[in-house]
Backbone as numpy.savetxt, mean C-alpha at the origin, in Angstrom:
# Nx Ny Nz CAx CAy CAz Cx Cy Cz
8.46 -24.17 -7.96 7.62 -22.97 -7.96 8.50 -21.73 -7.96
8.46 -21.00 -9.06 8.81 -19.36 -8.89 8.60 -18.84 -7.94
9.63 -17.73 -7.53 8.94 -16.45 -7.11 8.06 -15.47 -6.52
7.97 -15.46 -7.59 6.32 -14.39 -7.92 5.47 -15.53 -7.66
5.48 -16.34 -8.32 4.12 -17.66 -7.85 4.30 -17.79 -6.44
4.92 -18.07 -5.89 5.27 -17.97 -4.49 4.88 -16.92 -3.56
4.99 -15.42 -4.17 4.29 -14.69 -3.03 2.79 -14.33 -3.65
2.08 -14.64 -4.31 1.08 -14.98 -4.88 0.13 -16.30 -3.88
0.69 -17.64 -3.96 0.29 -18.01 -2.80 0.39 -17.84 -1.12
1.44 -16.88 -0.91 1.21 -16.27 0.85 0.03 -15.48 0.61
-0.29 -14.72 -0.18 -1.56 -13.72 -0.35 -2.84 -14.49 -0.34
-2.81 -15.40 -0.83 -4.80 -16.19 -1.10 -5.56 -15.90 -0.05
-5.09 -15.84 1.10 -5.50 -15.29 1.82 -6.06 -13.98 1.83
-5.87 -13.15 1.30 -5.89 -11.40 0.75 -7.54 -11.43 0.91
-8.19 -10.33 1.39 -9.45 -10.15 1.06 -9.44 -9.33 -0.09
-10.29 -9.81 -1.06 -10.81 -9.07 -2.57 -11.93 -8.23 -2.53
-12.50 -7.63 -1.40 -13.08 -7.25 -1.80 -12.90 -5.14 -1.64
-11.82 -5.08 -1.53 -11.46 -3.36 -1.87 -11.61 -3.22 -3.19
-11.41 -4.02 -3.96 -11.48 -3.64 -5.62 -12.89 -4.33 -6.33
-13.37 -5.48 -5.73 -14.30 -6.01 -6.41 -15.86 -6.16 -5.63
-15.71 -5.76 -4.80 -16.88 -5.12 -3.98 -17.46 -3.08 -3.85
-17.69 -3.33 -5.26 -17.75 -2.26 -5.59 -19.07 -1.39 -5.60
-19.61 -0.52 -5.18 -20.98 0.49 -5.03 -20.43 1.23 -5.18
-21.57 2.57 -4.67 -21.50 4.32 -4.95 -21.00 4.34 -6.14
-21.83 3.87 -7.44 -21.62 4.43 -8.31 -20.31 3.60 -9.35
-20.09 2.49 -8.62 -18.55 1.64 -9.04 -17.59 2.01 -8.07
-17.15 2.60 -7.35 -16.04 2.89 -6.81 -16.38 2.18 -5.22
-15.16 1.90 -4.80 -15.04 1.16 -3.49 -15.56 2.52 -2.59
-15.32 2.34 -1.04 -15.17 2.94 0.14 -13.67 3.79 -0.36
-13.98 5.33 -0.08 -12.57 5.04 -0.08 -11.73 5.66 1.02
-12.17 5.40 1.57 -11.06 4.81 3.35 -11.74 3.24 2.88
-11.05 2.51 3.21 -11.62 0.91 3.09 -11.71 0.12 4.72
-13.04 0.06 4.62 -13.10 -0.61 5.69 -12.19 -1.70 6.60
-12.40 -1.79 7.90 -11.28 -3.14 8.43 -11.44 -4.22 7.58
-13.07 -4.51 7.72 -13.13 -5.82 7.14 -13.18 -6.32 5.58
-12.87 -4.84 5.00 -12.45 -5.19 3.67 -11.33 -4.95 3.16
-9.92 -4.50 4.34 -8.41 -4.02 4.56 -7.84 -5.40 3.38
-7.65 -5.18 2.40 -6.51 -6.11 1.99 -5.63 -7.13 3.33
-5.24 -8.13 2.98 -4.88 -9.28 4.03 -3.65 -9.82 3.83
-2.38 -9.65 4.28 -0.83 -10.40 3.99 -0.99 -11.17 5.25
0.05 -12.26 4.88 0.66 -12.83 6.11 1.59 -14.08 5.60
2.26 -14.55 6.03 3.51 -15.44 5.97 2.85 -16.66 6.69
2.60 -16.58 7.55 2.64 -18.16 8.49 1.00 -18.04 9.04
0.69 -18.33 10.50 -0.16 -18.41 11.06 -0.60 -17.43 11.66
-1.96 -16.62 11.11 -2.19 -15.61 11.86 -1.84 -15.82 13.65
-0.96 -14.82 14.02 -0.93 -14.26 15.32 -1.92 -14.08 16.55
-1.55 -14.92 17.73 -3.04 -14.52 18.34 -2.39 -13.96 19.78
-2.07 -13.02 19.42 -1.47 -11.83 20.51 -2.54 -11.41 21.88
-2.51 -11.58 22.98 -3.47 -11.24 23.91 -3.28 -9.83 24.72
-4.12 -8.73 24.59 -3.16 -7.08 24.99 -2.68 -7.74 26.23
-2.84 -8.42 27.28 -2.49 -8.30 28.63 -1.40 -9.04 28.75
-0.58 -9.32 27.56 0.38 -10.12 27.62 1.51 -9.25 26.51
1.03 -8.13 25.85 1.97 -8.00 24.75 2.97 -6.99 25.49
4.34 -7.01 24.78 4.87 -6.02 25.30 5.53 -6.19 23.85
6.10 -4.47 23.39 7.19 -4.39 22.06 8.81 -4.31 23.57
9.71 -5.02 23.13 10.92 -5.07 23.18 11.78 -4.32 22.14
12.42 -3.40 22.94 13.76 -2.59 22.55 14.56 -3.14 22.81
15.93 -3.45 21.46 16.85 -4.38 22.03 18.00 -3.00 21.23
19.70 -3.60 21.31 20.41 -2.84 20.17 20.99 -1.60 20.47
21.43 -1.01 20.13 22.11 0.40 20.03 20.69 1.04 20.36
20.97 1.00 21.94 20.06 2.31 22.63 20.61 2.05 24.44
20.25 3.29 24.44 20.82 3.80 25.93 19.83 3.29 27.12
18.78 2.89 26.19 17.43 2.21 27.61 16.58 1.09 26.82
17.09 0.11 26.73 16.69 -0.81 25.84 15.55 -1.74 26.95
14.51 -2.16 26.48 13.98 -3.01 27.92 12.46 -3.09 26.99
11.56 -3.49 27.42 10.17 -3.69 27.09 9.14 -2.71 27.39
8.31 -2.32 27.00 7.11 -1.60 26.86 5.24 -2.16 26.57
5.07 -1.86 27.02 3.61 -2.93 27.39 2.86 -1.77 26.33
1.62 -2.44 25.53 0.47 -1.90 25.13 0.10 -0.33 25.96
-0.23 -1.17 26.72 -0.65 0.74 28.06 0.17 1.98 27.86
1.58 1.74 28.09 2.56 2.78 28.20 2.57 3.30 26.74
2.44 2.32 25.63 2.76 2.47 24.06 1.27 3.46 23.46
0.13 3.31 24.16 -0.94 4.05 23.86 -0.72 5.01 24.83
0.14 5.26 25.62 -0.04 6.85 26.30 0.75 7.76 25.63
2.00 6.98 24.79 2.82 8.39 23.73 1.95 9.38 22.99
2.58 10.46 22.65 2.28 11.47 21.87 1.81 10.84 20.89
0.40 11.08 20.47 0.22 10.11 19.22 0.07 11.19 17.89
-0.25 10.36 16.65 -0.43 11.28 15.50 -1.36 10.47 14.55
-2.11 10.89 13.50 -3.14 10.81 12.87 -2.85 10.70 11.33
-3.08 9.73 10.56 -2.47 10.09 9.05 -3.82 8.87 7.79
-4.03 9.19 6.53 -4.60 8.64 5.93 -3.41 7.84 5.42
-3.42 6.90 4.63 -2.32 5.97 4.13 -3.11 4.93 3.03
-2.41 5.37 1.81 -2.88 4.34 1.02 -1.32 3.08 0.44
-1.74 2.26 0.97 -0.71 0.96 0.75 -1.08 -0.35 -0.32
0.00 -0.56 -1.27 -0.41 -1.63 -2.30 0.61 -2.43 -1.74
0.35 -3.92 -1.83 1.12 -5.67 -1.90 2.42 -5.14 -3.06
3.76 -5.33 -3.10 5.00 -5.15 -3.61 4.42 -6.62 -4.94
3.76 -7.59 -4.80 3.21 -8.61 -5.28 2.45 -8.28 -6.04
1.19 -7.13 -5.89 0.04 -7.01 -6.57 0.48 -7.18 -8.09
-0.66 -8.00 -9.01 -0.74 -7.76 -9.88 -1.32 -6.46 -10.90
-0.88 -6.48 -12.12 -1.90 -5.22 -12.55 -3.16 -4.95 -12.71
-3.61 -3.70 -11.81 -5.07 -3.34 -11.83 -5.69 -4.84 -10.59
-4.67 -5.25 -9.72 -4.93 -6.37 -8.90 -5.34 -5.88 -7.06
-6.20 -6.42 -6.65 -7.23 -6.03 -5.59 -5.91 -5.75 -3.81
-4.95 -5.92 -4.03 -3.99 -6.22 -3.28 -3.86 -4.41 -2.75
-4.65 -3.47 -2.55 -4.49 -2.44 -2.03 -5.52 -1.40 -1.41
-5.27 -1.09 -0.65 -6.36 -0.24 0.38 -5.97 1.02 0.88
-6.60 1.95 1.32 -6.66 2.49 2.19 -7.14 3.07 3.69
-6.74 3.43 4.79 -6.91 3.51 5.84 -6.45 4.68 6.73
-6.66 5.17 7.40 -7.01 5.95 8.49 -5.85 5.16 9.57
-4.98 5.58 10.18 -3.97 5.25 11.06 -3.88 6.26 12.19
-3.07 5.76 13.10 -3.24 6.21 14.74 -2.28 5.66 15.34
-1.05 6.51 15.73 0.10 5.71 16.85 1.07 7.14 16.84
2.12 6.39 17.01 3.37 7.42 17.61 4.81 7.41 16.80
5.46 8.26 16.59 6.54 8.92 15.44 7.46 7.77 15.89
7.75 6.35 15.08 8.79 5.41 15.55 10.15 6.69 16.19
10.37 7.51 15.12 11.85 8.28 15.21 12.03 8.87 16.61
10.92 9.27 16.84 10.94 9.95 18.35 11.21 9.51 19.00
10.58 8.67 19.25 10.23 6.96 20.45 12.03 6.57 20.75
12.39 6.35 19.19 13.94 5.61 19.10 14.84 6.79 20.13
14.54 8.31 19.59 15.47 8.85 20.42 15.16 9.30 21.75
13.74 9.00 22.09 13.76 8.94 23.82 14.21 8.05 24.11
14.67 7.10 23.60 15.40 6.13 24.29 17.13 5.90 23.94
17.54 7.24 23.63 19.15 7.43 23.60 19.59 6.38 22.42
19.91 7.13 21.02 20.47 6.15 20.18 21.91 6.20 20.32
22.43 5.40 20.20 24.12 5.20 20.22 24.70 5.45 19.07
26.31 6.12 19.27 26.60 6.34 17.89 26.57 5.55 16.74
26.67 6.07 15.54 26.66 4.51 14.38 25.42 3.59 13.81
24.24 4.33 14.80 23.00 3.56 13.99 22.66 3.91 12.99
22.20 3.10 11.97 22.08 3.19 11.12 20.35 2.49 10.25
19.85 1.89 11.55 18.36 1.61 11.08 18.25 0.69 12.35
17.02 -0.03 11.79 16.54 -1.17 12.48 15.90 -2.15 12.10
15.49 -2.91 13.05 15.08 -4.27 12.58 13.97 -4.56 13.21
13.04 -5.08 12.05 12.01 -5.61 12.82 11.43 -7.00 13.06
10.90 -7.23 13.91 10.60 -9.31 13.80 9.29 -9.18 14.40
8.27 -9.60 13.62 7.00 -9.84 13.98 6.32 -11.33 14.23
5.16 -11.52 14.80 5.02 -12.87 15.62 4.49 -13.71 14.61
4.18 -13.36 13.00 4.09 -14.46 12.36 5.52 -15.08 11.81
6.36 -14.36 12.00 7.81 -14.87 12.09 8.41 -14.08 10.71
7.89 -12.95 10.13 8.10 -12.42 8.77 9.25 -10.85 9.84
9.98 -10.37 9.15 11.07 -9.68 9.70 11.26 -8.39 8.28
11.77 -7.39 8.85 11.62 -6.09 7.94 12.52 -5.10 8.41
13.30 -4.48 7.86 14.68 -3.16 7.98 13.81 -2.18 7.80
14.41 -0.75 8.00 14.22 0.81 7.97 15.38 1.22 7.81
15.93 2.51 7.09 17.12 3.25 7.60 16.87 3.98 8.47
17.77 4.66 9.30 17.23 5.59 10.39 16.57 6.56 9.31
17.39 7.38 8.39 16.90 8.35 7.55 15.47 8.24 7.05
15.05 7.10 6.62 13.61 6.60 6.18 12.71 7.00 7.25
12.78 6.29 8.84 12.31 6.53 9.98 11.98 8.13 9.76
13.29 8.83 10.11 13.12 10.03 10.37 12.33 11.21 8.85
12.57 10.66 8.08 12.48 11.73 7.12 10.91 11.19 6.49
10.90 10.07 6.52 9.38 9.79 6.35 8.18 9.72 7.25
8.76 10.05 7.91 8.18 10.03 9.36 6.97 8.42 9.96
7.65 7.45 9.78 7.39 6.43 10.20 6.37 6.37 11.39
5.34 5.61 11.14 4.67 4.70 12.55 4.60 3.77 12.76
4.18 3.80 14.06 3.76 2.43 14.86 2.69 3.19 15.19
1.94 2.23 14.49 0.34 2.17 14.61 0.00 1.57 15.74
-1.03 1.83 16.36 -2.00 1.06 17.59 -3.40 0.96 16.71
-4.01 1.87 16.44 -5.16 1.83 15.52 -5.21 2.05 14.25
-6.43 1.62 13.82 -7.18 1.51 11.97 -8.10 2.00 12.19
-8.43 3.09 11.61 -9.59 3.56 11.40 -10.95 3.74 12.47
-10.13 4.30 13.83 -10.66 4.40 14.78 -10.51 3.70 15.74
-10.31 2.41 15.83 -10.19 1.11 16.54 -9.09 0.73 16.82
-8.84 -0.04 17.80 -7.21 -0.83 18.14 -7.21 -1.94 16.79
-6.25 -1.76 16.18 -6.18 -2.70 14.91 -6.32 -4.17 15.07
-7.34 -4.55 14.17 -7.76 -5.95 14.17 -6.67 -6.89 14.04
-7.02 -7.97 14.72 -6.04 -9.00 14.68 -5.63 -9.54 13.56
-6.92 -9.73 12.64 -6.28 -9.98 10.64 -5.07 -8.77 10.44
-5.39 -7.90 11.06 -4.89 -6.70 10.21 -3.32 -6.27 11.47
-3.31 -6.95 12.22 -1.62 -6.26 12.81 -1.62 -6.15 14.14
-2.47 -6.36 15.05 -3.40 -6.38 16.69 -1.42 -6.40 17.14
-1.09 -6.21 18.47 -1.58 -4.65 18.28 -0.46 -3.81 17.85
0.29 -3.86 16.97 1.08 -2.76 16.31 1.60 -2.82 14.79
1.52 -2.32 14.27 2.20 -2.40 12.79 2.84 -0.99 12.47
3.37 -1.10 11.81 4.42 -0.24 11.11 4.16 0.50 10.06
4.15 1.67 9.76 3.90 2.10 8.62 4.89 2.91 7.95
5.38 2.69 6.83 6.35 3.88 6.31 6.01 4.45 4.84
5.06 5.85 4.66 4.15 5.91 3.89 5.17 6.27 2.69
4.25 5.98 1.50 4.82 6.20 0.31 5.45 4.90 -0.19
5.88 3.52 0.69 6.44 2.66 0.55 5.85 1.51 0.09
5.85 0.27 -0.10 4.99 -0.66 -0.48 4.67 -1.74 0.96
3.61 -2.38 0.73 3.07 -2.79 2.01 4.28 -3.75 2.92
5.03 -4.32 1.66 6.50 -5.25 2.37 7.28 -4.68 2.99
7.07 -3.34 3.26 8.26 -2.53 4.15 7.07 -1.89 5.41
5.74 -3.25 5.54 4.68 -2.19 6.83 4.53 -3.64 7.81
5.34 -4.04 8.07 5.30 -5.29 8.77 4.11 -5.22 9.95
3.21 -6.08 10.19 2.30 -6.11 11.19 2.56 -7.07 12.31
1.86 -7.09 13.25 2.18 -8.05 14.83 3.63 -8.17 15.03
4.17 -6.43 14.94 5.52 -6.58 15.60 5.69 -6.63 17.07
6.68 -7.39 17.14 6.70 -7.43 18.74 8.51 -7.43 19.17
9.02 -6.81 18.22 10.41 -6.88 18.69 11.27 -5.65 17.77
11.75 -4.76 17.96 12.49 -3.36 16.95 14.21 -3.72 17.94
14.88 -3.91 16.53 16.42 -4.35 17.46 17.05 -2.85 16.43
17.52 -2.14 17.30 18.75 -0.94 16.35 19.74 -1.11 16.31
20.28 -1.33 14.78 21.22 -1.52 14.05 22.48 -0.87 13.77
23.79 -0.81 13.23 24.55 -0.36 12.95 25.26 -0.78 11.14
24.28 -2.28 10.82 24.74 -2.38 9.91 23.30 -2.74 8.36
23.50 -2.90 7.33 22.53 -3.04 6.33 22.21 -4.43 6.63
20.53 -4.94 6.82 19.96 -6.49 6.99 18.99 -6.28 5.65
19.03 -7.32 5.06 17.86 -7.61 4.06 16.98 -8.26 5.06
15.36 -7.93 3.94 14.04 -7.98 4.66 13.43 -9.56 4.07
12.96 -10.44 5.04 12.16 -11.27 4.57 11.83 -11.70 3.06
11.40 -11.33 2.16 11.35 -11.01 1.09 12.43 -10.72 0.08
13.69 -9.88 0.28 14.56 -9.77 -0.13 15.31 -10.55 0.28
15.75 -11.59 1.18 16.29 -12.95 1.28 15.33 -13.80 -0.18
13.97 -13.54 -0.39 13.62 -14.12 -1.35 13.57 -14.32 -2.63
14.73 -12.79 -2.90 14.45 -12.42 -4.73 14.21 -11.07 -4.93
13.24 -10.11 -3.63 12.52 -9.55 -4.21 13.49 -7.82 -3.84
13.27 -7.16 -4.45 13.73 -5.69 -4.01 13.20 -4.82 -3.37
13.24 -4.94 -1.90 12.16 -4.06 -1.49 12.31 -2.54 -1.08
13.38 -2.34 -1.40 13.64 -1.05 -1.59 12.97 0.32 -1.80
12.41 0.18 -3.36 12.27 1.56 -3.95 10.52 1.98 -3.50
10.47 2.83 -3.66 8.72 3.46 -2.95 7.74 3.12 -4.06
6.72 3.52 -3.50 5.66 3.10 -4.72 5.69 4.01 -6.01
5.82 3.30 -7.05 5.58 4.05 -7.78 4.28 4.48 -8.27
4.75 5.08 -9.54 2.97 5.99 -9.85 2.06 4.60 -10.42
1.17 4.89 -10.11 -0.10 3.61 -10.63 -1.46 3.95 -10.48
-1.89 3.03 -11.55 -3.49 3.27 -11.14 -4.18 2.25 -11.51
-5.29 1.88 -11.25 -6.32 1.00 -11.38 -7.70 1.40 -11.88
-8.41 0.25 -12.84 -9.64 0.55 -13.26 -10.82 -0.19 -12.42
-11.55 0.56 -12.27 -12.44 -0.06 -10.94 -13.66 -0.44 -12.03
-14.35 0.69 -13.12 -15.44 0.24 -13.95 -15.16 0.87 -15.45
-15.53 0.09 -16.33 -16.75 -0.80 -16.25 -15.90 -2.13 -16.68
-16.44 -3.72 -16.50 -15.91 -4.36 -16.31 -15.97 -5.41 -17.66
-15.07 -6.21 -17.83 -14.60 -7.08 -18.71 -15.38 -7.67 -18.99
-15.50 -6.86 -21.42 -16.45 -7.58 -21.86 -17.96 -7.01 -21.89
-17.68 -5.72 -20.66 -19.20 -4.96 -20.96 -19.66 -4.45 -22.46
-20.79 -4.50 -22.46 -21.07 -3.74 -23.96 -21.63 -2.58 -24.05
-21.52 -1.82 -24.64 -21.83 -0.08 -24.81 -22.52 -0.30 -26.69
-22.79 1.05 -26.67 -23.80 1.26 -27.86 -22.48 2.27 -28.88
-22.24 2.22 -29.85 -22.03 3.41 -30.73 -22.35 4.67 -30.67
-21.37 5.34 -30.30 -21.97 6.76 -30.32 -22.16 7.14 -29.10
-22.53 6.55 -27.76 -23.14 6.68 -26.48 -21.70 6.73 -25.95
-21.51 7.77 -24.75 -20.19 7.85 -23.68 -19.74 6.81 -22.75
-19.02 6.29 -23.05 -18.74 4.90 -22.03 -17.85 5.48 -21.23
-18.23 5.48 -19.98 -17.79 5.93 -18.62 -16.82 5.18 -17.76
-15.62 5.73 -17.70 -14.75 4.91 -17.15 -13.81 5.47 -15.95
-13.92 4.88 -14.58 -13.76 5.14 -13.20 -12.51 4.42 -12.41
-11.67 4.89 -11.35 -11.06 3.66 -11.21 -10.14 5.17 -9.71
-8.80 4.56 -9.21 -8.09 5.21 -8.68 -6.35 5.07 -8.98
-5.88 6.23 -8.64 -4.58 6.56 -9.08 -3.86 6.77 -8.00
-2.19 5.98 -7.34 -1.98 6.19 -6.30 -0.34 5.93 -6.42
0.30 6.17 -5.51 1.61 6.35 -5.55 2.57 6.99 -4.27
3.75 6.74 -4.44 4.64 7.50 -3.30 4.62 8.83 -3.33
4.26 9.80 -4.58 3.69 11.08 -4.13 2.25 11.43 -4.57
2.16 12.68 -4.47 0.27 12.94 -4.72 0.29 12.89 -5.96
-0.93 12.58 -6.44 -1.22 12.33 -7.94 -1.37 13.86 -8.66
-0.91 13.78 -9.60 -1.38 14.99 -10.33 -2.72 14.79 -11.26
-2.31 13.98 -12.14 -3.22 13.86 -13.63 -3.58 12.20 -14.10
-4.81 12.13 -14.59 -4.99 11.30 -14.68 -5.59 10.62 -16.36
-4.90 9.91 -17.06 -5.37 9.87 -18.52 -5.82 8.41 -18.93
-6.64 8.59 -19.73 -7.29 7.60 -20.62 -6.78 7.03 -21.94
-6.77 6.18 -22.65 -6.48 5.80 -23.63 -7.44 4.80 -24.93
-8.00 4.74 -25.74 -8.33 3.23 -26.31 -7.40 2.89 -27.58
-6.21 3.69 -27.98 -5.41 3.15 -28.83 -4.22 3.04 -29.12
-4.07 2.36 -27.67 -2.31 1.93 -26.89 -1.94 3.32 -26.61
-2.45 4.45 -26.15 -1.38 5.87 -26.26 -0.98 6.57 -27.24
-1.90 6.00 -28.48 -1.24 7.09 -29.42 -2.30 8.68 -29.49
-3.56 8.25 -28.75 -4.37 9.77 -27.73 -5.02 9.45 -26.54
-4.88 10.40 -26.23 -5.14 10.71 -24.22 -6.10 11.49 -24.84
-6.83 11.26 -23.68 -8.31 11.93 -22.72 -8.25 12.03 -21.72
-7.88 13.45 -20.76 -7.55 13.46 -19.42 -9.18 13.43 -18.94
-8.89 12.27 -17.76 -9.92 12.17 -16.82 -10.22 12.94 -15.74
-11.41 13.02 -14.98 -11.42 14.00 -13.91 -11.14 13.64 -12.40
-10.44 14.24 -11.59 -10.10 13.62 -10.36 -11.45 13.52 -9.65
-12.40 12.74 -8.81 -13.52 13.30 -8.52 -13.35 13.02 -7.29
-12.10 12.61 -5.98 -11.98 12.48 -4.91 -10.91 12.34 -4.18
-10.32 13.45 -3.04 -8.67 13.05 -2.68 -8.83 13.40 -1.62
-7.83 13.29 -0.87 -7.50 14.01 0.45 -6.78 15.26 0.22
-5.90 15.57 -0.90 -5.20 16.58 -1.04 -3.82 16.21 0.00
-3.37 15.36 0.13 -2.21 14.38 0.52 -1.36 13.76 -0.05
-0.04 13.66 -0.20 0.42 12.65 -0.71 0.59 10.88 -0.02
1.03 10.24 -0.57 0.47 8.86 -0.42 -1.02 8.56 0.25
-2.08 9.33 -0.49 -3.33 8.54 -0.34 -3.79 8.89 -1.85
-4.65 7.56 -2.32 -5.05 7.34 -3.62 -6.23 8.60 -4.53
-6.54 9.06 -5.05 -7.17 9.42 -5.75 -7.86 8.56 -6.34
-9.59 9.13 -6.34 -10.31 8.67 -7.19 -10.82 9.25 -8.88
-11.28 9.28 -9.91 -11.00 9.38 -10.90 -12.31 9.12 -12.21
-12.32 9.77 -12.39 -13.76 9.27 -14.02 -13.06 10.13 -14.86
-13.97 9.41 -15.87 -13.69 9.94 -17.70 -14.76 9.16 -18.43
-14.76 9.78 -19.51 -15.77 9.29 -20.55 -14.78 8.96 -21.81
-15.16 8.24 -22.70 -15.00 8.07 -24.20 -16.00 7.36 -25.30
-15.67 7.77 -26.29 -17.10 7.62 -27.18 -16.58 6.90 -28.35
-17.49 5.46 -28.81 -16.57 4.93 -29.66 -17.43 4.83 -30.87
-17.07 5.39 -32.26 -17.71 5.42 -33.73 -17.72 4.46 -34.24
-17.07 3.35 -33.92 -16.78 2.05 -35.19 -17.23 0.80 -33.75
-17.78 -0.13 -34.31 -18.04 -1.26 -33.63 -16.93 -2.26 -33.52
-17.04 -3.18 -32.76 -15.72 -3.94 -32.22 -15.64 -4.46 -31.20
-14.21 -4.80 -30.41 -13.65 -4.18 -29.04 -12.04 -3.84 -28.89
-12.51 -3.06 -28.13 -11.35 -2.12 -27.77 -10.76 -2.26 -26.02
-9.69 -2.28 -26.23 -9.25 -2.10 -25.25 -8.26 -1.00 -24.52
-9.10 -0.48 -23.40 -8.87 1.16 -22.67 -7.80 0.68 -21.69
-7.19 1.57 -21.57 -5.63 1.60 -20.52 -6.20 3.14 -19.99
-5.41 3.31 -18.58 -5.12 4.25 -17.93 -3.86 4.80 -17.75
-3.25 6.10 -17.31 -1.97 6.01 -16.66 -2.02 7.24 -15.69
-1.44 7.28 -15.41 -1.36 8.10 -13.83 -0.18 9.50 -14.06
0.00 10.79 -13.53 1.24 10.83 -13.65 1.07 11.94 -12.31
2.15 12.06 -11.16 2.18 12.62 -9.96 3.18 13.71 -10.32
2.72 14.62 -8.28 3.29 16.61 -8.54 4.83 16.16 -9.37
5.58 15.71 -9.38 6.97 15.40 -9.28 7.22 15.03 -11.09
6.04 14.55 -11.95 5.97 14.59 -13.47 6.75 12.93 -13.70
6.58 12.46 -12.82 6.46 10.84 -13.27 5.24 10.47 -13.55
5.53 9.47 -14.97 4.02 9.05 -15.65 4.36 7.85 -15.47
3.26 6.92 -15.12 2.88 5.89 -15.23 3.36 4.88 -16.57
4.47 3.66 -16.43 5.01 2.99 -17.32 4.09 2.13 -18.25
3.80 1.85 -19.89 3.27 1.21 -20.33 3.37 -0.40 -19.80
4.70 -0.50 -19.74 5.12 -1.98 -19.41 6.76 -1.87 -18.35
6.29 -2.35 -17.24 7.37 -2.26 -16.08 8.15 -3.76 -16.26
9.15 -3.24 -16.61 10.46 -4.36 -17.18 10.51 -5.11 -15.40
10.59 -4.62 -14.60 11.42 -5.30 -13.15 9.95 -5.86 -12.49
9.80 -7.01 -12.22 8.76 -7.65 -11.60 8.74 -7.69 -10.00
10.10 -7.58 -9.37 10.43 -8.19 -8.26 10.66 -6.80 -7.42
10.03 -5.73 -7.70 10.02 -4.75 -7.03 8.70 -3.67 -7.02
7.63 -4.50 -7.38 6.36 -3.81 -7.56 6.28 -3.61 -9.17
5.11 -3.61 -9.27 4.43 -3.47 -11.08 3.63 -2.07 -10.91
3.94 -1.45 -12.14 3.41 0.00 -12.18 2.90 -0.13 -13.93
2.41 -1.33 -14.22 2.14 -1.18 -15.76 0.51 -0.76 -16.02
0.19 -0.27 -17.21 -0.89 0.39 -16.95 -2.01 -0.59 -17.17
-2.90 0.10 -16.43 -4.08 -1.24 -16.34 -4.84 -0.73 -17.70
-5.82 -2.16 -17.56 -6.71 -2.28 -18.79 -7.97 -3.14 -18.04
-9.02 -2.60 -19.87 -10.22 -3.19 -19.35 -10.69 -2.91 -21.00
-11.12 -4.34 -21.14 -11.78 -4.47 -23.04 -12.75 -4.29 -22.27
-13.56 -3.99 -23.65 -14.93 -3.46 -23.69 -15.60 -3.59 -25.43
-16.76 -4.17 -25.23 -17.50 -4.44 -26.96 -18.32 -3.27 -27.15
-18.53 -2.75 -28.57 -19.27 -1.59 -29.00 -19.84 -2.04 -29.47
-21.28 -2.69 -30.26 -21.94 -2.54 -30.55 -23.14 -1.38 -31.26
C-alpha cells in the first residue's frame, strides 16, 4: 500500500458531512458544527477523563512539571475563527472545516515558564500516540494555541477533549489533538507523518472547493447555471474565478460570506450561461491579498493538493 492510500485509510473515519451535507441554499454551516467537525486520528480514539488529565512540561524550561485542566482554563485566554483542511484531502474533498476556538497563546505559556537558551521549538505527543514539531518562531509569530474549546464548549472527545493545538494558516497535520505532553527542544524532529513521506512543512495554500451544483446536474440552454462553493487558504482570500473552458476565460464570482480574516474560508457564487448543448466541465480557482492564484495541477502530492476543483454539468 502507498502513501497517500495510506493516509486515506487513517481518515475513513472523517465525518463527510461539512461538504456533503449541504442546505441554506447549497452551502454548508459556515462555522461547522462539532458534530459535523471533519475527523483525523491515527490509532484509538482517546478516552481522556478531565479529573485525571494533566499537560506535562518537559525540556528546555526553567519550571518544567505538570498542569491540570483547572489551572490550564484559568490562563489568559483568546478567541479566534480557524479554517483547517486534512494535508491528505483530496480535490474539492470533504476533509475541511471550520470552527470557532478558545484557549491560551502556547508562546506565552512557554515563556512563563523560563525558556533556556538554544530553543528552538517543540514537541508534541498526543494520547492517540500521533506526535508533531513547531519552531519557536511559528509558535511565536503565528501565534499558536492550545485550545480548551470548539465553538463554545470544552472540545469534544472525537474532536481533541481536552486540548489541541492550533497553528493557523497551517494544514490540519501540524494541529495535533489529545495532547498531553509539549517537550522544548533545541534541535529539528520530524512529525509523525513526515517520518512517513509526507512534507509537512509549508502552510496552506490557496484553494477552493465547489459545494453546488452537483455531478451530472442538468441545466437548460440559455438559462444561468449557478455555481457556489468556498475559497480558503494560509492568507485571506481575495478573488474568486470561474471557468468552463480549462482557463482560457474567467468569470469572477461573488464573495457572498467572510469573516474579513485571514485563515478563515470564504464563501462564494457565480453564474454562467451555456449556448451550445453538451457537457462541460467548470473549474474554480482562488487567488489571495498576497496575488497567489490557485494551481491548475499541483505537481507535489505529499504536501497538500491545491489543484482546482471541478464539477461537469449537462446542457440540454
Amino acid at each position: 500500500m502507498g502513501q497517500f492510500k495510506l493516509v486515506v485509510v487513517v481518515i475513513l473515519a472523517a465525518a463527510l458531512l461539512p461538504l456533503s451535507a449541504l442546505g441554506n441554499g447549497g452551502f454548508p454551516e459556515f462555522i461547522t458544527t462539532n458534530e459535523n467537525y471533519y475527523i483525523t486520528r491515527i490509532g484509538k480514539l482517546p478516552d481522556i477523563k478531565e479529573s485525571e488529565y494533566s499537560l506535562e512540561i518537559t525540556g528546555l524550561v526553567d519550571k518544567p512539571g505538570k498542569w491540570t485542566l483547572e489551572e490550564l482554563r484559568a490562563l489568559p485566554g483568546i478567541e479566534i475563527p480557524l479554517t483547517v483542511e486534512c494535508i491528505g484531502n483530496s480535490r474539492g474533498g470533504p476533509q475541511l472545516s471550520t470552527a470557532v476556538w478558545k484557549g491560551f497563546l502556547l508562546y506565552d505559556f512557554l515563556v512563563s515558564q523560563g525558556l533556556k537558551d538554544g530553543v528552538t521549538g517543540v514537541r508534541y505527543e498526543a494520547a492517540d500516540g500521533y506526535y508533531a514539531s513547531h519552531t519557536l518562531d511559528q509558535i511565536r509569530d503565528n501565534r499558536v494555541m492550545a485550545a480548551l474549546y470548539m465553538n463554545g464548549v470544552p472540545i469534544p472527545r472525537l474532536h481533541g477533549f481536552p486540548l489541541r493545538i492550533l497553528n493557523p494558516g497551517f494544514y490540519g497535520v501540524k494541529q495535533p489533538a489529545w495532547v498531553t505532553r509539549i517537550e522544548v527542544i533545541d534541535r529539528p524532529m520530524k512529525d509523525y507523518w513526515e517520518d512517513r513521506g509526507w512534507d509537512c512543512s509549508p502552510p496552506m495554500q490557496i484553494d477552493s472547493v465547489i459545494f453546488f451544483p452537483k455531478k451530472n446536474d442538468k441545466f437548460k440552454i440559455g438559462k444561468p447555471v449557478k455555481i457556489g462553493g468556498a475559497a480558503f487558504g494560509g492568507r485571506r482570500v481575495e478573488r474568486v474565478e470561474l471557468t468552463a473552458d480549462g482557463g482560457k476565460t474567467w468569470s469572477e464570482a461573488k464573495i457572498v460570506k467572510n469573516r474579513d480574516a485571514d485563515n478563515v474560508w470564504v464563501f462564494w457564487e457565480g453564474e454562467l450561461t451555456f449556448v451550445k448543448s453538451g457537457s462541460y466541465t467548470i473549474n474554480a480557482r482562488a487567488t489571495d491579498i498576497m496575488g497567489n492564484v490557485q494551481v491548475e495541477k499541483d505537481p507535489a502530492k505529499f504536501d497538500g493538493t491545491g489543484d482546482w476543483p471541478l464539477v461537469k454539468v449537462k446542457i440540454k
